[in-house]
SERO-4910 file (N, C-alpha, C, O; in steps of 0.05 Angstrom, whole numbers):
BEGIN
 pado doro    nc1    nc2    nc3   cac1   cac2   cac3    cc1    cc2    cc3    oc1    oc2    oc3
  Unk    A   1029    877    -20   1054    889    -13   1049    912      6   1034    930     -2
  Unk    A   1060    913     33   1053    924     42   1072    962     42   1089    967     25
  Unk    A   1065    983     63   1077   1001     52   1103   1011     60   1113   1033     54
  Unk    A   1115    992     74   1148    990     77   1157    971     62   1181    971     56
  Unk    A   1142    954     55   1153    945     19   1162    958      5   1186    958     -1
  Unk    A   1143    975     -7   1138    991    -31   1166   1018    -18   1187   1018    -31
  Unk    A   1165   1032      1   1187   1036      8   1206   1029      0   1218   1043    -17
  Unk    A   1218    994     12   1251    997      5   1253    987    -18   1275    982    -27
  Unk    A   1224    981    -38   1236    981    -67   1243    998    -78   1260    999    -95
  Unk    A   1220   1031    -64   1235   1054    -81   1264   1063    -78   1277   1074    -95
  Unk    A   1274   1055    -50   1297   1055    -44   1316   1043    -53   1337   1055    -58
  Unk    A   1313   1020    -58   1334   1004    -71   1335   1016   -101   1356   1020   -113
  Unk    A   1310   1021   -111   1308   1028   -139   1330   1055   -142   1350   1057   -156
  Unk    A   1317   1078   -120   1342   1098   -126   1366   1101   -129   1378   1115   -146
  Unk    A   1380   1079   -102   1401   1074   -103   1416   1059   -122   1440   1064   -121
  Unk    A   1406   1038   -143   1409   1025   -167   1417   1046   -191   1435   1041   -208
  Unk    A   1402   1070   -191   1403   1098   -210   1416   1095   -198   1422   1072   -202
  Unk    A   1429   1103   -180   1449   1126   -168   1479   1120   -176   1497   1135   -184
  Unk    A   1476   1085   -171   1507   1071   -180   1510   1082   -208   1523   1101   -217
  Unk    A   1498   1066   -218   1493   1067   -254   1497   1097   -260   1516   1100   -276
  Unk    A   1484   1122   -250   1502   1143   -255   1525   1156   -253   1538   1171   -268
  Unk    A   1532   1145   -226   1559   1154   -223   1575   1138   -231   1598   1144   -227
  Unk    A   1569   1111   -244   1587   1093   -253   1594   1105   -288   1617   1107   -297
  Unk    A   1567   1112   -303   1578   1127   -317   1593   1157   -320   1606   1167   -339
  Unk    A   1587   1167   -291   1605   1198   -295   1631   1181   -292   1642   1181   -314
  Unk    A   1641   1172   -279   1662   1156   -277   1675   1150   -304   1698   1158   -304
  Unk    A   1669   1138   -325   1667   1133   -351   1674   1159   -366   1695   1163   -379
  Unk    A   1655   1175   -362   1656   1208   -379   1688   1221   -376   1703   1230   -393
  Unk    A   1690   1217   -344   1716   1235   -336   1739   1219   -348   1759   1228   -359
  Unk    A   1730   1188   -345   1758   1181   -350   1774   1189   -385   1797   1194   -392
  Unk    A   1739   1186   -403   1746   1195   -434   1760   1219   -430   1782   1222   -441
  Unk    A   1748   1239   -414   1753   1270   -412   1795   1269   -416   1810   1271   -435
  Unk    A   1799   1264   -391   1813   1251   -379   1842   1241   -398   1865   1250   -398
  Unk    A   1827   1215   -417   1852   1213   -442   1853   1236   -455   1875   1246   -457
  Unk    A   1831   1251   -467   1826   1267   -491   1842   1286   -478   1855   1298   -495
  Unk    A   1847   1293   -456   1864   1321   -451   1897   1309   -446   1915   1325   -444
  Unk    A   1900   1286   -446   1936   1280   -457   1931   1262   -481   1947   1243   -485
  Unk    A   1913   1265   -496   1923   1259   -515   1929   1287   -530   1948   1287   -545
  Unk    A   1915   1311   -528   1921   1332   -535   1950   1341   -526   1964   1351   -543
  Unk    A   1960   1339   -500   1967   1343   -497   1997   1336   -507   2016   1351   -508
  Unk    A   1996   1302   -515   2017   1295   -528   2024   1304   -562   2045   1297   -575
  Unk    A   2000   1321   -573   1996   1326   -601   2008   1355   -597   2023   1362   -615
  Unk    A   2003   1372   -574   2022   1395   -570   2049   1386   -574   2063   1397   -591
  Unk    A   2061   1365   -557   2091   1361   -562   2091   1351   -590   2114   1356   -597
  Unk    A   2081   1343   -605   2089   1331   -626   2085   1358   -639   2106   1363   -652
  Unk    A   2069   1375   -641   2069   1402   -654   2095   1417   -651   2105   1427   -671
  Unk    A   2106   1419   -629   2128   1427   -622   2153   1414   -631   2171   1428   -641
  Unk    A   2155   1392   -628   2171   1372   -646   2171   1383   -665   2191   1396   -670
  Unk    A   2153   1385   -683   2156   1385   -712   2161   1408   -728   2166   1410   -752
  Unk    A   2157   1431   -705   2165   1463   -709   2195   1469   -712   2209   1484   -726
  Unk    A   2200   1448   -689   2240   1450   -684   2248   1440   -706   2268   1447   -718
  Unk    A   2231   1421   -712   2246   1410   -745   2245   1424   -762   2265   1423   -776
  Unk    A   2225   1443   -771   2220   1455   -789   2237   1487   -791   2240   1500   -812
  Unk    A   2244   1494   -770   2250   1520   -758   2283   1521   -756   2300   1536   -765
  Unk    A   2283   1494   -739   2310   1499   -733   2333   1478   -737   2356   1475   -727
  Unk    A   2313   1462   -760   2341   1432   -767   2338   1417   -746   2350   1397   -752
  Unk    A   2328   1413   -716   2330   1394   -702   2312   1374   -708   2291   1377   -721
  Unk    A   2322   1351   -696   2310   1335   -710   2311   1303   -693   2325   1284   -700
  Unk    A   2289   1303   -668   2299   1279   -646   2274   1257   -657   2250   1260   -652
  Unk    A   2285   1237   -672   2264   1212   -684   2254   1204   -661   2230   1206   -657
  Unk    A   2271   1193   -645   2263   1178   -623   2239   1193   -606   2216   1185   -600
  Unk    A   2248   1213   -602   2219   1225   -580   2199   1232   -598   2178   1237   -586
  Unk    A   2198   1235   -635   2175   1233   -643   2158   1210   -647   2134   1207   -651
  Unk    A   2182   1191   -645   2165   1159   -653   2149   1159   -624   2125   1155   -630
  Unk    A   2151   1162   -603   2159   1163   -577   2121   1170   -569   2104   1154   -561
  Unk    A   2120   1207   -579   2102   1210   -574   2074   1205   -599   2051   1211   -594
  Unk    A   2082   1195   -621   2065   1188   -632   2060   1161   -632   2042   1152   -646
  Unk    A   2072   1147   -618   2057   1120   -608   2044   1122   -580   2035   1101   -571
  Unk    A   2041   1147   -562   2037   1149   -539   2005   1155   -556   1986   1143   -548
  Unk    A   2003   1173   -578   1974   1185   -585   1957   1157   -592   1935   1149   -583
  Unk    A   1974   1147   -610   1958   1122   -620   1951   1099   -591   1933   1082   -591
  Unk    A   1964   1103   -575   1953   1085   -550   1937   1104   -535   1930   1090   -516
  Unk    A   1924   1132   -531   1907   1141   -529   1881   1139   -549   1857   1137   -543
  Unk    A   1891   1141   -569   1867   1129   -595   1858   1102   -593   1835   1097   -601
  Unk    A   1874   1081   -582   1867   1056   -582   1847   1052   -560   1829   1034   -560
  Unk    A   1852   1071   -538   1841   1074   -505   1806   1077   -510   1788   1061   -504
  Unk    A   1804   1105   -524   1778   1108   -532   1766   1099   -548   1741   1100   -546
  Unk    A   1774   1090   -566   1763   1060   -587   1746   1044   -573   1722   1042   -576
  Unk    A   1766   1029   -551   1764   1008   -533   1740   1020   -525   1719   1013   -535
  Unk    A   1740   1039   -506   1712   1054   -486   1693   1058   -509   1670   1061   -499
  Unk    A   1692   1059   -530   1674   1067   -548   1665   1050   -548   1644   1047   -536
  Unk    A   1682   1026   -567   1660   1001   -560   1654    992   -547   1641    973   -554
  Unk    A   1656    994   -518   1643    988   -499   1620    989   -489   1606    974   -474
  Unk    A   1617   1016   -502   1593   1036   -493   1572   1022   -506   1556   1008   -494
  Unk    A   1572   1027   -531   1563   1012   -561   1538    985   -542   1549    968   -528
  Unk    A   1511    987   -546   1507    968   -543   1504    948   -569   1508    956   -592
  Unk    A   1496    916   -563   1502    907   -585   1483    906   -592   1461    911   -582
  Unk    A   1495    891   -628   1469    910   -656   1456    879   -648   1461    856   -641
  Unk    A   1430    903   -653   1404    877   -651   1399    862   -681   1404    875   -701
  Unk    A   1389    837   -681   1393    824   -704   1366    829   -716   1346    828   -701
  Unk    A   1363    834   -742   1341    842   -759   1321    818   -757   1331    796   -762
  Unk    A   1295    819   -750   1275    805   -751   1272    789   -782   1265    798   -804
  Unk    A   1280    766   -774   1273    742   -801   1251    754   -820   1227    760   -815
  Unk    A   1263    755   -842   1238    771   -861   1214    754   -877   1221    741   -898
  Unk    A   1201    753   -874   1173    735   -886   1188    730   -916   1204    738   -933
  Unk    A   1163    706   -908   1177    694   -951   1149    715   -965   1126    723   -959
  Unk    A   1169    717   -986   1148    729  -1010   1125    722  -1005   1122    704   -989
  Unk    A   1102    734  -1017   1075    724  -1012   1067    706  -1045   1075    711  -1068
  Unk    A   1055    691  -1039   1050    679  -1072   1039    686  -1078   1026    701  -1063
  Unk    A   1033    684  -1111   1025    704  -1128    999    680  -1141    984    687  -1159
***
């Protein structure tokens, strides 16, 4: 192999990292990303549930509303979680007993 070989393998090799990292920052931001409306929909539901408590108001609809908006943010990162997850390796076949 000569040494512009060895070259554009290191090249290609870097560039291979390079995807694969920014394909995961990509990944990172997007978790980031839910996790800050999903908070953000747990503020309104905080608030929701102050007016009820405080002041007798009392709107079902926009709490069903935003607590199915959380649970489809919970479902979002589930999903990305297992994604991430590589899969479980299967336990090496265990020897038979030894005879006695």
């Amino acid at each position: 192999m000569g040494f512009m070989d060895k070259v554009k393998q290191a090249a290609q090799d870097v560039t291979a990292e390079a995807k694969k990292a920014t394909a995961q920052g990509k990944e990172k931001l997007g978790e980031v990303q839910t996790k800050r409306k999903m908070d953000d929909a747990a503020k309104r539901l905080g608030y929701l549930s102050y007016a009820k408590w405080t002041k007798g108001e009392s709107d079902a609809e926009a709490t069903a509303a935003v607590v199915a908006e959380i649970a489809g943010y919970e479902a979002e990162l589930a999903a990305a979680a297992e994604a991430e997850e590589p899969p479980a390796e299967e336990p090496p076949p265990s020897a038979p007993p030894p005879e006695a």
